[in-house]
C-alpha positions as CSV (number, residue, x, y, z in Angstrom):
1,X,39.8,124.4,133.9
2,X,38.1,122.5,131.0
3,X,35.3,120.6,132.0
4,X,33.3,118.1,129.5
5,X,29.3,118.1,129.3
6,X,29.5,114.4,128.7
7,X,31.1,110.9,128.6
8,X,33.9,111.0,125.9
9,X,36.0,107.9,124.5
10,X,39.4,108.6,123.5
11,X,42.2,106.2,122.3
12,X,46.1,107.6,123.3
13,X,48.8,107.2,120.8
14,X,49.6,103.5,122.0
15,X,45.4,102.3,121.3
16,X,44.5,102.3,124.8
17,X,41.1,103.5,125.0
18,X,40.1,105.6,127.9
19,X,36.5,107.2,129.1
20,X,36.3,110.7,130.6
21,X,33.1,112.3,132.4
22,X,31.8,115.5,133.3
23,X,33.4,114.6,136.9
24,X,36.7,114.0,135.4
25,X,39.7,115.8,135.2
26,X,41.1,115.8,131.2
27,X,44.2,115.5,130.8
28,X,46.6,118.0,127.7
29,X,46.7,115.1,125.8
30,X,43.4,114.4,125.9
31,X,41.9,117.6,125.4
32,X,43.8,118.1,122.1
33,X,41.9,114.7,121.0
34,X,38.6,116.3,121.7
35,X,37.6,118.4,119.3
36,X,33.3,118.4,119.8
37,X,32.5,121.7,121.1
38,X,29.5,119.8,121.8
39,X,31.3,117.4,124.8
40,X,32.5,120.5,126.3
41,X,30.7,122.3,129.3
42,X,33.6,124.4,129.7
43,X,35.9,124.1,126.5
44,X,40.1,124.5,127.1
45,X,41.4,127.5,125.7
46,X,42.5,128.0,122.7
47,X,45.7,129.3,122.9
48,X,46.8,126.0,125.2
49,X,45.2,123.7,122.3
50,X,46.8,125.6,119.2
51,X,50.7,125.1,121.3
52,X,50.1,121.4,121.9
53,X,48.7,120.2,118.5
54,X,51.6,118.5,116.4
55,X,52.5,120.3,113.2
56,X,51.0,118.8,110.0
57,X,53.2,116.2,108.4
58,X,54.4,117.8,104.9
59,X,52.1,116.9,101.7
60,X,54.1,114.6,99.6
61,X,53.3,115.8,95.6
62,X,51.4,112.8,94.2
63,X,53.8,110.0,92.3
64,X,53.3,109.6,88.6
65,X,51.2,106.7,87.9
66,X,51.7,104.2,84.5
67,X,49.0,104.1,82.2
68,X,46.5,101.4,82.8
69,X,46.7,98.1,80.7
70,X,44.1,97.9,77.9
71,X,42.1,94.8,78.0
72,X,43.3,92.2,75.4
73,X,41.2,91.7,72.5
74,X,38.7,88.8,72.8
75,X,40.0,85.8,70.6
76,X,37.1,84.2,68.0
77,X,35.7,86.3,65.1
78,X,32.9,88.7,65.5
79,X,29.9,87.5,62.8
């Protein structure tokens, strides 16, 4: 069982923010959000974090921009 070295803030996927201690038990959800090897006295394994983390979301190929306006010239001559 995974069991943290310190006092950890996590927010779940609705913004709620919850605190977990060394005394606590973490849940899945919550482990996955933990990524500090650092917080962890006894880190989850591997295997069981790889399975529950969401696949990433496909990289979109970047939209072809306009060329900047130029500046219009400033009116009044130059001496």
């Amino acid at each position: 069982m995974a069991t943290l070295a310190t006092n950890v803030h996590v927010t779940d996927e609705s913004g709620t923010a919850h605190v977990f201690g060394p005394a606590d038990e973490v849940p899945e959800w919550a482990q996955v959000l933990i990524d500090n090897p650092k917080a962890w006295a006894e880190a989850p394994s591997p295997a069981k974090r790889l399975t529950e983390l969401e696949p990433a979301p496909a990289v979109k190929a970047p939209s072809k921009r306009a060329a900047p306006r130029r500046k219009a010239a400033a009116s009044g001559s130059a001496d």
